[in-house]
C-alpha positions as CSV (number, residue, x, y, z in Angstrom):
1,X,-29.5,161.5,-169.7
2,X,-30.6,158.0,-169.4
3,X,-33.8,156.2,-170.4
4,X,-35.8,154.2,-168.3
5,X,-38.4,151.6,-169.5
6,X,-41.5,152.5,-168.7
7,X,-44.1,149.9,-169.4
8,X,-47.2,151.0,-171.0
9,X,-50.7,150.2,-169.5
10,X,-52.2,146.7,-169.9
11,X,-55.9,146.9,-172.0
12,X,-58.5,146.0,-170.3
13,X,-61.3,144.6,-172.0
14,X,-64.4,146.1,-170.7
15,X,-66.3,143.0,-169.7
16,X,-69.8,144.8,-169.6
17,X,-72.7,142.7,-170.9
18,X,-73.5,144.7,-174.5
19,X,-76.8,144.4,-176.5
20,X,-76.2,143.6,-180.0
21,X,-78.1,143.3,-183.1
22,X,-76.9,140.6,-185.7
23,X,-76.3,141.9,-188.8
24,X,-74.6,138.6,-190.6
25,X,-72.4,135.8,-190.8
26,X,-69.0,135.8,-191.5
27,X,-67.2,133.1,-194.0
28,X,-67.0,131.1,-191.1
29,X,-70.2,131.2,-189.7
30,X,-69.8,133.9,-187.0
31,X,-72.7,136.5,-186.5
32,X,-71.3,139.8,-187.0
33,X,-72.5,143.1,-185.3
34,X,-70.9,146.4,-184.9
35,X,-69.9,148.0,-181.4
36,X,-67.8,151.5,-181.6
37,X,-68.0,151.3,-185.3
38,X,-66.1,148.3,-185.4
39,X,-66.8,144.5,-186.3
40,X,-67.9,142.1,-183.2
41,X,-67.9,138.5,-184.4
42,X,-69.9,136.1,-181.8
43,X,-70.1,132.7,-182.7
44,X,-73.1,131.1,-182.2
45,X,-75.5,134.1,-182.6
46,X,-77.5,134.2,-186.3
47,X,-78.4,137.5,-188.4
48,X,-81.5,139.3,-187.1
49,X,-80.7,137.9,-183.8
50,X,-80.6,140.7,-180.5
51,X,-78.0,139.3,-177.7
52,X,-76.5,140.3,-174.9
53,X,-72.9,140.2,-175.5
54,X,-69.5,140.0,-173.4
55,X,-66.3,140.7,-174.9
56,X,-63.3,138.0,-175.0
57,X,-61.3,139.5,-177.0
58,X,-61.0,143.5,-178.0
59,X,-58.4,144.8,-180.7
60,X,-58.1,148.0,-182.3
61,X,-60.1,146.8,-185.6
62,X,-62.5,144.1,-184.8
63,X,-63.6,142.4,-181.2
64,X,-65.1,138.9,-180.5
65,X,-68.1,138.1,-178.6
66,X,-69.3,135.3,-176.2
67,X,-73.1,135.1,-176.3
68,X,-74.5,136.0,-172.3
69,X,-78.1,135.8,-173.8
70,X,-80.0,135.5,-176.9
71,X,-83.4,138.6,-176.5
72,X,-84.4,137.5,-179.9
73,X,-83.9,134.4,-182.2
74,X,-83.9,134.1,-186.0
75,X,-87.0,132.9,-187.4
76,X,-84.6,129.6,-188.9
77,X,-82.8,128.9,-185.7
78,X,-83.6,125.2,-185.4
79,X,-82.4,122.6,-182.5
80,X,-79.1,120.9,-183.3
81,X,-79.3,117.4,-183.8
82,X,-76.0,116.4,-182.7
83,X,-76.4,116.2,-178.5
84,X,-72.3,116.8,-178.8
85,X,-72.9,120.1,-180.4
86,X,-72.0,122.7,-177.7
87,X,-68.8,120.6,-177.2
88,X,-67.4,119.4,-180.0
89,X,-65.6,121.5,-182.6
90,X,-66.1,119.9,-185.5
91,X,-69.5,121.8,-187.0
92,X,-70.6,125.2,-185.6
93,X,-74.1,125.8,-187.7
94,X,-76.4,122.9,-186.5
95,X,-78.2,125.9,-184.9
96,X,-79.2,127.0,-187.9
97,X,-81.3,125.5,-190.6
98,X,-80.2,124.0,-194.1
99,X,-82.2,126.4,-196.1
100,X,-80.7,129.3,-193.8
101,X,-76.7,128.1,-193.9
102,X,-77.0,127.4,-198.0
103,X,-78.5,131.4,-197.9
104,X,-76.1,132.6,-195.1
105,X,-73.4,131.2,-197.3
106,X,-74.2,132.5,-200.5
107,X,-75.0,136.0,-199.1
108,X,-71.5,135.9,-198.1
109,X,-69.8,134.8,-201.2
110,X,-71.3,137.7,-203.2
111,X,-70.8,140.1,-200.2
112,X,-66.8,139.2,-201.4
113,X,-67.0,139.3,-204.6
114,X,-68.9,142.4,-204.8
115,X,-66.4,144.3,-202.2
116,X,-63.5,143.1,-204.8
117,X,-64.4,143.6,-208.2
118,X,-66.5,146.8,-207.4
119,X,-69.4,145.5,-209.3
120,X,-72.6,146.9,-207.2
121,X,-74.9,144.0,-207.6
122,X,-74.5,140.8,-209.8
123,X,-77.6,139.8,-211.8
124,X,-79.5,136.1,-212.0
125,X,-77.4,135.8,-215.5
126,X,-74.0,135.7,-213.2
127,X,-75.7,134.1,-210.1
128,X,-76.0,130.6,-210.3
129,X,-78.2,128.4,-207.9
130,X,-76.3,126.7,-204.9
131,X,-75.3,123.4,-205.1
132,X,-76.1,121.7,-202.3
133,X,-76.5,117.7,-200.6
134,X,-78.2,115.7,-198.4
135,X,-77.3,118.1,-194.5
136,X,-76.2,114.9,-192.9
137,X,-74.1,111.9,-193.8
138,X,-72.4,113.4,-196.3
139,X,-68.8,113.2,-195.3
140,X,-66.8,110.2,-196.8
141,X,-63.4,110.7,-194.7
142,X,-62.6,112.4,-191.6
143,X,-59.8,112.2,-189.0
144,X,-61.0,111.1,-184.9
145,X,-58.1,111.7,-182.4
146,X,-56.9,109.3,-179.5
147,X,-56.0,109.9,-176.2
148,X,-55.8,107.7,-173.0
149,X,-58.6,108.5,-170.0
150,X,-57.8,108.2,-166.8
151,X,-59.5,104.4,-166.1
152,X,-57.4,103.4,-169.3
153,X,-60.4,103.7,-171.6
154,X,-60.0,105.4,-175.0
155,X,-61.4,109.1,-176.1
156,X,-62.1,108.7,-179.4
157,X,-63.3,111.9,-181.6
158,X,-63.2,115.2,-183.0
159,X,-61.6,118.3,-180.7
160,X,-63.1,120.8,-178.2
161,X,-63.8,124.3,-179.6
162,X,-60.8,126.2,-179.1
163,X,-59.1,123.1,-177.1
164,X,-56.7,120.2,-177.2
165,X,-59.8,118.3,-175.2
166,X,-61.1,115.4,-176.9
167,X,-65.1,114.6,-177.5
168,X,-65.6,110.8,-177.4
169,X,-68.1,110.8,-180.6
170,X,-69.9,107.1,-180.7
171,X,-71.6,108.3,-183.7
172,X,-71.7,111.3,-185.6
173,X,-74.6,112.6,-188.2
174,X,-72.2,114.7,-190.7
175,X,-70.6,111.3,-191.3
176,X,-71.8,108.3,-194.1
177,X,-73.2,105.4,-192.2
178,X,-70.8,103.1,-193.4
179,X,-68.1,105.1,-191.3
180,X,-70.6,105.2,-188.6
181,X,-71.3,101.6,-188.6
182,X,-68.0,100.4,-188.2
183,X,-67.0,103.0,-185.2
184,X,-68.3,100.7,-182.2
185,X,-65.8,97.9,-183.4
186,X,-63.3,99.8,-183.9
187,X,-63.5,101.2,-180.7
188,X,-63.4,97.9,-179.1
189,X,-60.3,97.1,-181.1
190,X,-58.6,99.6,-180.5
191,X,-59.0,99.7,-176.9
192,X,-57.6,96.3,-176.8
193,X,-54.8,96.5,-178.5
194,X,-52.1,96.8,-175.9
195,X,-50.3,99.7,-177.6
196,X,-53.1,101.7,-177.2
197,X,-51.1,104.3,-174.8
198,X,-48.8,105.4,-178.0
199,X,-52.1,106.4,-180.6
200,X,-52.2,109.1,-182.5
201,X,-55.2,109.1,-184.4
202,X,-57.4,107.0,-186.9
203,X,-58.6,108.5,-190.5
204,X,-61.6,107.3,-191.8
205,X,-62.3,107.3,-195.5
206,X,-65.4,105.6,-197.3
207,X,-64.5,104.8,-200.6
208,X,-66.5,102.9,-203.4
209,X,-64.6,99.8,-202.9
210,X,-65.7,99.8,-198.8
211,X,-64.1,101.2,-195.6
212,X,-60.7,102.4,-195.0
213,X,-59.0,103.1,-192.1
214,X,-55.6,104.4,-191.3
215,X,-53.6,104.0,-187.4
216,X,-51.8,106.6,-187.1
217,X,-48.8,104.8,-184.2
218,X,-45.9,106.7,-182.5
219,X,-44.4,103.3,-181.1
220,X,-44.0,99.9,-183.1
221,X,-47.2,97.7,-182.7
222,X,-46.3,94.0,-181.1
223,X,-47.2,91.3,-183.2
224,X,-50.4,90.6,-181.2
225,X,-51.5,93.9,-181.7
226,X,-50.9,93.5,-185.4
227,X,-52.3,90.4,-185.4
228,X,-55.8,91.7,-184.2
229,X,-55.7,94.4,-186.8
230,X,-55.2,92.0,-189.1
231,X,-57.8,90.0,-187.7
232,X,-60.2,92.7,-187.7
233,X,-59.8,94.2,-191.1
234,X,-60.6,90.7,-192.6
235,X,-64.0,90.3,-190.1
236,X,-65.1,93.4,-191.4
237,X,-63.8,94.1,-194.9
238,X,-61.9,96.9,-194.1
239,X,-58.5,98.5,-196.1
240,X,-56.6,99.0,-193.3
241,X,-53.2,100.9,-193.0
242,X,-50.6,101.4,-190.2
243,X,-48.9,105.6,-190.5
244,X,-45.9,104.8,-187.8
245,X,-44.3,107.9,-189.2
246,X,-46.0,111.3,-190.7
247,X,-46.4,109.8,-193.9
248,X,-45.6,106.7,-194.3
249,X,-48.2,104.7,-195.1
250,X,-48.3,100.2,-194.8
251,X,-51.0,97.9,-196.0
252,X,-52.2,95.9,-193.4
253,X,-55.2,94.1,-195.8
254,X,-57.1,94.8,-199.0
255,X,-56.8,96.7,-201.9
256,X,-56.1,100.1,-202.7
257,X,-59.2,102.3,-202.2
258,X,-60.9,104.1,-205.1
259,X,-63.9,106.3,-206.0
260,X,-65.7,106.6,-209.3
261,X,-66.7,109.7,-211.4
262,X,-67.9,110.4,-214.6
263,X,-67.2,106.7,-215.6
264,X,-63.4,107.1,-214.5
265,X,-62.1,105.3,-211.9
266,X,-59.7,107.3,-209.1
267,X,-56.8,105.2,-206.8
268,X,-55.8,106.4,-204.3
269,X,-53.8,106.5,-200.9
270,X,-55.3,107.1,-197.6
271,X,-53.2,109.8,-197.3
272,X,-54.3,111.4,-200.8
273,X,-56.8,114.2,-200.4
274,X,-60.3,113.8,-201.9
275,X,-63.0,115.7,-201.6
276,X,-65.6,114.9,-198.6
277,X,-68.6,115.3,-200.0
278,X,-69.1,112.9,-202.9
279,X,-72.2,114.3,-204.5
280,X,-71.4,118.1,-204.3
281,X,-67.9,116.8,-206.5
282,X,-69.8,115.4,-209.1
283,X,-71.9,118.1,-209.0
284,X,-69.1,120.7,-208.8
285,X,-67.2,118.7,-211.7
286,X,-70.1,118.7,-214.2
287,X,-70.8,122.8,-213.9
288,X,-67.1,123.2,-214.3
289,X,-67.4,121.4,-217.7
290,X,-70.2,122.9,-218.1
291,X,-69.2,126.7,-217.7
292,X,-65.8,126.0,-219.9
293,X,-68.1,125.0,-222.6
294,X,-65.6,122.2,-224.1
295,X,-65.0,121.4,-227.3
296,X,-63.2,118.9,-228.9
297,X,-60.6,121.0,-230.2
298,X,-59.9,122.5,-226.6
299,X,-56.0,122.4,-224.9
300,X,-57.1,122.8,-221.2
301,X,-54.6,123.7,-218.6
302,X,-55.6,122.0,-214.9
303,X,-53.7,123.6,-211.9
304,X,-53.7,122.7,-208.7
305,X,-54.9,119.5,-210.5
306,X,-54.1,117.1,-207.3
307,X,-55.6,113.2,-208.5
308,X,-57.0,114.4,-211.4
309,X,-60.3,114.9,-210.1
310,X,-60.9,117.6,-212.7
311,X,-58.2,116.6,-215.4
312,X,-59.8,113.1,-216.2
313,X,-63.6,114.0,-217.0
314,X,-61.8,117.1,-218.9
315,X,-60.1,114.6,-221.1
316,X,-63.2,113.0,-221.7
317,X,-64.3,115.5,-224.0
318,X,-61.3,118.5,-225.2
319,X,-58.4,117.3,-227.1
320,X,-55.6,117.6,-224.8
321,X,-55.5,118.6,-221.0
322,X,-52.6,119.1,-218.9
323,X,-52.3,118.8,-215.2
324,X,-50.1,120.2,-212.6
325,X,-49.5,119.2,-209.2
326,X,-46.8,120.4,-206.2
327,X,-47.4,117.0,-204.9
328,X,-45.4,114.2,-206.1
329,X,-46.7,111.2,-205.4
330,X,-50.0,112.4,-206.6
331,X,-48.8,113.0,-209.8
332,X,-47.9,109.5,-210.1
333,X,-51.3,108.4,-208.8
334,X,-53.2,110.5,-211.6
335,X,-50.7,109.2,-214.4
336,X,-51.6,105.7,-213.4
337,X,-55.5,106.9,-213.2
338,X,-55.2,108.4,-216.1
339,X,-53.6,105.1,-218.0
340,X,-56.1,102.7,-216.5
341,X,-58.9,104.7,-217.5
342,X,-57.4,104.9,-221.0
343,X,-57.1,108.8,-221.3
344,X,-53.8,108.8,-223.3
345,X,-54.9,112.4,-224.0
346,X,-53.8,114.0,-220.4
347,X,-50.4,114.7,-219.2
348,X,-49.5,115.6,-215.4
349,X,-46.9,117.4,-214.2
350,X,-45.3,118.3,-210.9
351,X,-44.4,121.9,-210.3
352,X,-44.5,124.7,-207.6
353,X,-47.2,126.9,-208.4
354,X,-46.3,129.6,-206.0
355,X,-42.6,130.0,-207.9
356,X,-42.1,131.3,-211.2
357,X,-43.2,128.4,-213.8
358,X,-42.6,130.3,-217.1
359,X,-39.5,128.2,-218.0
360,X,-41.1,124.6,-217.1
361,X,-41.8,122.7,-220.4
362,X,-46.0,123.2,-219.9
363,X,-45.7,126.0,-219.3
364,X,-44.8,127.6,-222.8
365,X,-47.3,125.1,-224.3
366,X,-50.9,127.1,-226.0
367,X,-53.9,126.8,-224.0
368,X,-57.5,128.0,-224.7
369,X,-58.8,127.0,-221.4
370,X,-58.0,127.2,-217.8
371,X,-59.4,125.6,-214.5
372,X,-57.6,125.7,-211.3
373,X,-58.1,124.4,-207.6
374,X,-55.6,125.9,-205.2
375,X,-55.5,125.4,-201.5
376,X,-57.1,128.3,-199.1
377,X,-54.1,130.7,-199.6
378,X,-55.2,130.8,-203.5
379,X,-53.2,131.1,-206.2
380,X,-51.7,134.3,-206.1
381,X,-48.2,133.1,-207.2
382,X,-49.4,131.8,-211.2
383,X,-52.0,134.5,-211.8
384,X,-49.8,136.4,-214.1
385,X,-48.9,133.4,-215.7
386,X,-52.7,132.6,-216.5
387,X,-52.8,136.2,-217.8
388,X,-49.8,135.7,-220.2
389,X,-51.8,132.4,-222.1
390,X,-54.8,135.0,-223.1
391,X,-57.0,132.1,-222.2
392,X,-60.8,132.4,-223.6
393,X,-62.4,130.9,-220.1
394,X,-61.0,130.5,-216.7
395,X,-62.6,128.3,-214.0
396,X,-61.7,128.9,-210.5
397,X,-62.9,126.9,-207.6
398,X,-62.3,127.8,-204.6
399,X,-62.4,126.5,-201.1
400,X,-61.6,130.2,-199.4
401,X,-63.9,132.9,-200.6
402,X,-61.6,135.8,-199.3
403,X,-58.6,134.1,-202.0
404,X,-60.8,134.1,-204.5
405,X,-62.2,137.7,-204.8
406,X,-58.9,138.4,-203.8
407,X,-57.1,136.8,-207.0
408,X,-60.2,137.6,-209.2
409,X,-59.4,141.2,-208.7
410,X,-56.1,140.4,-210.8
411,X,-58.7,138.8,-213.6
412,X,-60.8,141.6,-213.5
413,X,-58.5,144.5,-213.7
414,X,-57.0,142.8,-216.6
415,X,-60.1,143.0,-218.8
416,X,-62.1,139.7,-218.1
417,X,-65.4,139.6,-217.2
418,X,-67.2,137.8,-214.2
419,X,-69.8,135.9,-216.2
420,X,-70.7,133.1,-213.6
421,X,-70.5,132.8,-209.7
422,X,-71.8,129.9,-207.3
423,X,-71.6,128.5,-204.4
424,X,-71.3,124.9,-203.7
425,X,-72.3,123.2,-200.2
426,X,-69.5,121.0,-200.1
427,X,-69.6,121.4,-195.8
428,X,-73.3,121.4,-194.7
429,X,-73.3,122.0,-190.5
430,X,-70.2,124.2,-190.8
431,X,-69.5,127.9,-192.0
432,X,-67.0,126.3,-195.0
433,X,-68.0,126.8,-198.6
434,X,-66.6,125.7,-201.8
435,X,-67.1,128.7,-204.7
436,X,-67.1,128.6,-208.7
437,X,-66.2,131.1,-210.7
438,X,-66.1,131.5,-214.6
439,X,-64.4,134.6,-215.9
440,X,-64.2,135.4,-219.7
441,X,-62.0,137.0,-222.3
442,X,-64.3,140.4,-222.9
């Protein structure tokens, strides 16, 4: 007999306006409330908040909201103070106060943990305060976009939410004024320049030594275009550097940017991540050494160790450190770190920390102490190597709270104990969050 295809019925999604009570915010910064027993996320809308919701998106276990009407606001719903708020993409809590995000934030990180290592409530002895900054002009580097109008003008500026679109951003209060201050010229420069059809994007990095920017170019610039660059940079005292492939980075003027922490001295390319909030890092880097407890007879493994951020202050104080990095050329920036700043006691090392490490030469080496840094997808690929050294502390940070009660599960189940947890502010205005954890040998 044959078969015949018969399609199956196209979902609707019920469209209905739907009054919702706001329970909490998700990692990201969503409200979350419950329809059908299932989780409704609606950006925009704030716990203890009553709206009248219409669905955009409906799947079997969780739906998504658009906000139709708030009936009732939070008592810490403030007004944002960006006037590009509702548009641009780049922060999604202005709504919300500074006080409320830090709480929203760290009532979410121990929502996490708690669900993963079945602990029912953590005391103030595992709880640690927040670490938190200034909620504006905080961030030290961030990438605008380019595009073309249609009068030949330039959109400069962060994306849309949920778009392609461009905001043109003329100033913007997340960022340090000294990225700020130097946005109108470069504007004008850029605007100018009579390549300006084939831009990409600029990045903008602060660093101790002054203002970077990097062109990101999908043509070859004419010399009068490279000419006003040059022109520019030395008007304004900028480090300025031409990408005309993913990359590949030129020096157009000045010297190579650095940052300073803990009396060490970091280099670095404009390409080279760093973290963006300067004061939560040395924050963040002082209750890690802090929460290992070092001593000076400490071997201290660093993964994920990227410039040395962590590895160098380490080496200030244990006996040996090593760092590992998947990143090449960033192993080579931290060895030269490391030898300017005269720490002849760290070694860095480039590896893949998501294959099977047990035959590199570090990896067969004693250590007593462990901190690690991954990337949001965690470090799921070296946790049973961690477990094989029998380490007496392990610090993870973490820039994904889901990865890390994820991989602290692993800890956990192996007999360690959770003995510290915090949250650190490192993105104020957005749901993001930076978490510490300390986990000991029971």
């Amino acid at each position: 007999m044959a078969r015949f295809f018969k399609p199956q019925k196209r979902k609707v999604t019920d469209n209905s306006h739907k009054e919702l009570h706001i329970r909490r915010l998700d990692h990201l910064g969503s409200g979350i409330a419950y329809w059908q027993d299932k989780p409704v996320f609606v950006e925009g809308a704030l716990p203890d908040e009553t709206v009248l919701v219409q669905l955009i998106e409906d799947k079997k276990q969780y739906a998504r909201g658009r906000v139709m009407k708030r009936l009732s606001d939070n008592v810490q719903r403030v007004k944002p103070k960006c006037p590009l708020y509702q548009q641009c993409g780049g922060c999604h809590l202005q709504h919300l106060s500074h006080e409320g995000q830090v709480a929203a934030k760290q009532a979410s990180l121990l929502e996490l943990m708690t669900k993963f290592s079945q602990v029912s409530e953590f005391g103030s002895d595992v709880v640690a305060e927040p670490v938190v900054s200034a909620p504006f002009g905080y961030r030290r580097c961030a990438r605008l976009g380019i595009m073309m109008d249609k009068k030949g003008g330039l959109q400069i500026g962060f994306r849309q939410k949920n778009s392609k679109v461009l905001v043109d951003v003329a100033h913007c209060p997340v960022l340090v004024d000294e990225l700020n201050d130097i946005l109108p010229s470069l504007r004008t420069l850029l605007t100018f320049l009579k390549s300006k059809k084939h831009l990409g994007h600029i990045e903008l990095i602060a660093a101790d030594n002054g203002p970077v920017v990097l062109l990101r170019h999908l043509s070859p610039l004419p010399k009068t275009d490279l000419d006003a660059i040059m022109s520019f940079s030395l008007q304004y005292n900028i480090m300025f550097y031409l990408e005309p492939e993913s990359g590949q980075v030129i020096s157009i003027n000045g010297e190579m940017p650095y940052y300073i922490l803990m009396d060490d001295k970091f280099t670095f390319s404009p390409k080279d991540f760093i973290q963006v909030n300067a004061n939560v890092n040395t924050a963040m880097v002082e209750q890690a050494l802090s929460w290992l407890d070092i001593q000076h007879n400490d071997r201290i493994l660093d993964l994920f160790c990227g410039l040395g951020n962590f590895s160098l202050p380490l080496a200030q104080k244990a006996e040996s450190v090593v760092g590992v990095e998947g990143i090449d050329d960033m192993v080579v920036r931290s060895e030269m770190n490391a030898k300017a700043n005269h720490r002849d006691n760290v070694t860095f090392y480039q590896a893949n920390l998501e294959e099977d490490v047990t035959q590199q030469a570090w990896a067969k080496a004693p250590f007593n102490k462990i901190l690690l840094d991954p990337a949001r997808a965690g470090a799921s690929g070296v946790m049973t190597h961690i477990l094989a050294l029998k380490p007496e502390r392990i610090v993870y940070v973490s820039c994904n709270p889901a990865t890390l009660a994820r991989d602290s599960k692993i800890l956990l189940d192996k007999g360690y104990q959770l003995a510290r947890l915090g949250m650190l502010d490192m993105f104020p205005q957005t749901g993001h969050l930076e978490s510490m954890a300390l986990f000991m040998k029971q």
